[in-house]
C-alpha positions in Angstrom: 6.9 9.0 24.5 9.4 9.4 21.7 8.8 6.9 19.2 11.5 6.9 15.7 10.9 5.4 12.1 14.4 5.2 10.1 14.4 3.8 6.9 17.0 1.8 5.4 17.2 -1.0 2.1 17.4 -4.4 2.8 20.6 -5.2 0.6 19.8 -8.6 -0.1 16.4 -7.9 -1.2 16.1 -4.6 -2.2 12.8 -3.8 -0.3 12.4 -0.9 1.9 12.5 -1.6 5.9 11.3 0.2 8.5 13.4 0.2 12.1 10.9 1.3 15.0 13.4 2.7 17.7 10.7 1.3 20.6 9.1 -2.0 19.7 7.1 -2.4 23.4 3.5 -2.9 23.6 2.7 0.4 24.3 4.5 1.8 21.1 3.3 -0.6 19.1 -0.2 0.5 20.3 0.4 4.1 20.0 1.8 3.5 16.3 -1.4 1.2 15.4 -3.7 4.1 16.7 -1.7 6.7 14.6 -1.4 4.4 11.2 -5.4 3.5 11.6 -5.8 7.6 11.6 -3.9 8.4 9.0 -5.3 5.8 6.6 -8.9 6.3 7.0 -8.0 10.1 6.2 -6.7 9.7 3.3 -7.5 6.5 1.8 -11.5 5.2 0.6 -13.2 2.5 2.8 -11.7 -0.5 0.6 -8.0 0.9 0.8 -8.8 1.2 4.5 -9.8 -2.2 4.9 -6.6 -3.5 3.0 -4.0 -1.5 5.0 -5.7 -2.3 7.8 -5.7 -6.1 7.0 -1.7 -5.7 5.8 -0.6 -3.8 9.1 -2.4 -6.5 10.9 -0.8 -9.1 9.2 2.8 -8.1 9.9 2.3 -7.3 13.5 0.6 -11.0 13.9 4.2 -11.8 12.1 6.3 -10.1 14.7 4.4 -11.5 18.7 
């Protein structure tokens, strides 16, 4: 599985977006599982907990 992450800025509000080229369950899961893994490397329990808790958030936002 091949899964891309371009970039791009939203010109009407300036924030940054992110354009997943496969948004199916299985990427999605495979994307969780690698995001979860790379913040508890590098982040302390608390910052964990929050990006956790953000990623969460949007993905409730997008089903």
């Amino acid at each position: 599985m091949k899964i891309t992450i371009d970039t791009d800025i939203n010109e009407d509000t300036q924030e940054l977006e992110y354009l997943v080229s496969d948004t199916s369950n299985k990427a999605i899961t495979v994307l969780m599982f690698a995001l979860v893994g790379l913040a508890r490397e590098r982040a302390s329990y608390e910052q964990f907990l929050e990006t956790i808790t953000r990623i969460w958030g949007h993905v409730n936002e997008i089903h």
